[in-house]
N, C-alpha and C positions, 0 to 999 in steps of 0.2 A: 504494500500500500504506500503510496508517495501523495505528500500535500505541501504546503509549503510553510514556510517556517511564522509567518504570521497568523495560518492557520493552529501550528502548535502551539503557539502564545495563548490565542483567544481560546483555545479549547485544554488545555495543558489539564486541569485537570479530570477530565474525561481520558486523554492519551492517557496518563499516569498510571490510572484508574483501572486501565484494560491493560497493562501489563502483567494479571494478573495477581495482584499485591492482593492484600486480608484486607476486606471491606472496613475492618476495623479502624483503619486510617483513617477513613472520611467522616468515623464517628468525634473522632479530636479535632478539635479546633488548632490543634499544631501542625497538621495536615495540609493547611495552608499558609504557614510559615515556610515548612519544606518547598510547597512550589512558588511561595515570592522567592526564596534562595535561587530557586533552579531560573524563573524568569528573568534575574537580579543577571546572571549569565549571561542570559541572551540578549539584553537590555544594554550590558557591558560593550557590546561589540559595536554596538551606532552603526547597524543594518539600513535604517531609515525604509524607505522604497525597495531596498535590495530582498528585503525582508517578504513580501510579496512574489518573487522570481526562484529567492532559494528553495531548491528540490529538500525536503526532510523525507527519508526512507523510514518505515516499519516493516519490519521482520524480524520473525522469530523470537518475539516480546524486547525486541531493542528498537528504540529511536536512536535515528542518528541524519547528523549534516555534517559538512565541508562548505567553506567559504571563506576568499580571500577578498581583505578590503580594499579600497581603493587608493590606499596609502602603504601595500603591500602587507598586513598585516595576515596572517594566517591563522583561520581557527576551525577544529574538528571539535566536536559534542557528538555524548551518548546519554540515552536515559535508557537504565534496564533495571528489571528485577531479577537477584538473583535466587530470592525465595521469597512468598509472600510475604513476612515478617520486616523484607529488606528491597528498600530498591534505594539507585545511585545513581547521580550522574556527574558526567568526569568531562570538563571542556580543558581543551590543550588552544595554547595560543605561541606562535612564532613572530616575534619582532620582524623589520627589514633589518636585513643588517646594513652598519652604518662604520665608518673609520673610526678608530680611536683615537688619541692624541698622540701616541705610540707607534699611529702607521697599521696597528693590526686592526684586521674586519673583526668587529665585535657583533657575535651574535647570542641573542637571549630565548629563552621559552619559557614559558610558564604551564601549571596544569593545577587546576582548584576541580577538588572531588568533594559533592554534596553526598550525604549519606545519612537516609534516616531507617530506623528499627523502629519497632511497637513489638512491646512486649505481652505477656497474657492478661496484664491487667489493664489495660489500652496506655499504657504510658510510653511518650514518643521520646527517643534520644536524635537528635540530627545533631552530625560529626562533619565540618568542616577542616580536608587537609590540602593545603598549598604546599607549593614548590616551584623553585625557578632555579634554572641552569642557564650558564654562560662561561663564556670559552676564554676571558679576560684572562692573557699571564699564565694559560694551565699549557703543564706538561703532555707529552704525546699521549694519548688514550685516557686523560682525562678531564674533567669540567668542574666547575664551579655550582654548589649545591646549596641553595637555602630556602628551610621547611619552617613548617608553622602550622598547628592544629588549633581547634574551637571545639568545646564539645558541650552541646545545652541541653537538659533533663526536662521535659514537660509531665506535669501531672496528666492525667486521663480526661480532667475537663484545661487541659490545655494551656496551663500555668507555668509558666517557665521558674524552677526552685535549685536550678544548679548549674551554674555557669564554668565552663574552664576553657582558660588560652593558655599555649604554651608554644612559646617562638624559640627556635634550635640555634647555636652558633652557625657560619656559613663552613661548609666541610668540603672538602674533594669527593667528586664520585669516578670511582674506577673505572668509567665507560668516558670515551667521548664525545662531544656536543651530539654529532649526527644520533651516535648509536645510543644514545640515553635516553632508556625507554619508560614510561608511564609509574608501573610498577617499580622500580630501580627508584624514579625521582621522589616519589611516595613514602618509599621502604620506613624511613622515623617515623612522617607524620602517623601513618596510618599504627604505630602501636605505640603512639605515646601518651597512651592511657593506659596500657596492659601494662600488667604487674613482672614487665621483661627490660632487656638492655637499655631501653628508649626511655621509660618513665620518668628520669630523674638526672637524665642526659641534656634537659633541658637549660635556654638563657634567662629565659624569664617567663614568669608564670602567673596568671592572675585568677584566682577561683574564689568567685561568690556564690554565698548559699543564703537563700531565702530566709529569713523572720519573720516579718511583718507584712501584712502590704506591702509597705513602703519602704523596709529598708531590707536591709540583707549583709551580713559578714562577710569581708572582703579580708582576702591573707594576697599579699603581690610581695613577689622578688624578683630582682634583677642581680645576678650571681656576678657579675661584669661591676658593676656599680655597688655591689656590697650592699643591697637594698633590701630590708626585709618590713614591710607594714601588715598590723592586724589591728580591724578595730571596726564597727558597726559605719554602714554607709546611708544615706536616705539615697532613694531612687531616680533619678531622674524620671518627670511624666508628661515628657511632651509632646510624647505616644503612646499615654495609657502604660498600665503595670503590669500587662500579661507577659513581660519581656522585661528582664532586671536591664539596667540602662546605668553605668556610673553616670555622674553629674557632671558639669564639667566645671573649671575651673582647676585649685590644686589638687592633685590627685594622691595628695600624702597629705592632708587636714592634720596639724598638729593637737586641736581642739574640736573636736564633734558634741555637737550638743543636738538631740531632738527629741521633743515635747510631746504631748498627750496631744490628741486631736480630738475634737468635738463628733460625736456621730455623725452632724450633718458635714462635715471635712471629711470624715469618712464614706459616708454616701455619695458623696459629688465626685468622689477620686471612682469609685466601683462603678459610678454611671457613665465615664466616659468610657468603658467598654460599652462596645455593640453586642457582641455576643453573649447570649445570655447563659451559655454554659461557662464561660472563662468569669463572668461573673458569680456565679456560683462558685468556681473555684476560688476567688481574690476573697470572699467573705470569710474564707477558711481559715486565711491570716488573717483578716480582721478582727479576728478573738481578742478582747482586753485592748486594743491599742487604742482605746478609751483614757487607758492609764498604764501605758508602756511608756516609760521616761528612760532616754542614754544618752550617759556624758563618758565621753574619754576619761575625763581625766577619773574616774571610778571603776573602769574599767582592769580587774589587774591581768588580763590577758591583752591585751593594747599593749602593741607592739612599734615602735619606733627606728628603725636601723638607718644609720647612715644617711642619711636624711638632713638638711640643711634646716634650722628650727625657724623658717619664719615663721608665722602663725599663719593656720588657713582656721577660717571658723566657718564650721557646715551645719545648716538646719534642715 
């Protein structure tokens, strides 16, 4: 079956859908975080018109296209399941290549693999692994390697309660630019969550876990910079709280202070969700934050490392 690729946008999750995956996915509301990720790809490339012309193949429960841009850029996508419980998709993109300042043709590629699970009790994990290689300065038969995974926990009514990134140093890979293939570029990201070589091979690492509504424990280090912070966060909401969201500003708050909230502050935060199941799940943390009070400085697990003391004050 072949349509075209603006046809798999507007229908994306119908294709999805018919790869056979557990209908269970379209009962979460994080079912449609996974396919904004997977569109967030295709949206990436600035198809504009082209998007209309390009052939997308189905066969054999895999989607897939090719297309090079008009500024020589090269990209290949797949969406497949490879059992109900799991489907993925993996877009590769190739740079033009261009001179260095050195006189050497520098060439780069990238490949970010979207991956989500639902487990038996409808709870979704989507696992986000990057990688780029480049041929800058490397010896014969090898390239330039750097990884980086995300991996977000959704409740069953589609609450996001666990967040993890974790960015790798840049390494050598024992294959060459041409020959550096997909799996090869992957190899960290994709087990630096398993309890194996990768886990703890990490640069820097940031994992927030749910509290409140509104706030959620953040532990971040940066092993390079000597960095270690632990200490309660409020959420950023300027898209709603079914997705924990740092704040922004300092991102190392010497002083966190946040207060009780009135129920109707409560109710107003839970109605700007649409969905009325991810609402139902946000009330779940809403227990007592009536009279949930956190300050840093009473905190004795509040962690400080290496860290320059200006003061950040967070509400």
């Amino acid at each position: 079956m072949n349509y075209s690729v603006k046809e798999l946008r507007e229908k994306l999750e119908e294709k999805v859908a018919g790869l056979g995956i557990d209908p269970k996915f379209k009962e979460n509301p994080a079912f449609t975080s996974a396919l904004v990720e997977i569109n967030n790809l295709i949206s990436q490339m600035n198809m504009f018109e082209a998007a209309e012309t390009v052939t997308v193949k189905e066969e054999e429960n895999k989607i897939s296209f090719d297309w090079t841009s008009t500024v020589g850029e090269r990209y290949s996508m797949s969406i497949y399941s490879s059992s109900p419980e799991t489907f993925r998709c993996i877009r590769t993109k190739e740079e033009k290549p261009f001179v260095g300042t050195n006189g050497q043709t520098i060439r780069e590629k990238s490949v970010v693999e979207e991956v989500a699970t639902i487990d038996e009790s409808g709870f979704i994990t989507l696992t986000t692994n990057g990688s780029m290689v480049d041929n800058f300065d490397c010896g014969v038969g090898k390239c330039n390697n750097s990884t980086w995974a995300e991996k977000k926990f959704y409740t069953s009514d589609g609450v996001m309660i666990n967040r993890e990134y974790k960015g790798f140093s840049r390494k050598e890979l024992i294959e060459d630019f041409d020959r550096a293939r997909v799996d090869s570029m992957l190899y960290i990201p994709r087990r630096a969550f398993d309890l194996g070589f990768c886990h703890d091979k990490y640069e820097t690492r940031t994992l927030l876990t749910r509290e409140k509504l509104d706030t959620a424990r953040i532990f971040s280090e940066d092993k390079t910079r000597g960095i270690r912070y632990n200490a309660t966060t409020p959420l950023n909401q300027e898209h709603g709280l079914r997705d924990m969201v740092l704040p922004g500003g300092d991102p190392y708050p010497q002083n966190v202070v946040i207060s009780p909230l009135s129920q109707e502050q409560i109710e107003a935060m839970i109605q700007k969700e649409s969905n009325p199941k991810v609402k139902k799940g946000l009330r779940e943390y809403a227990v007592d934050r009536e009279i949930y009070f956190y300050n840093s400085s009473d905190d004795k697990y509040f962690i400080s490392e290496g860290i320059s003391q200006s003061k950040g004050i967070s509400r």
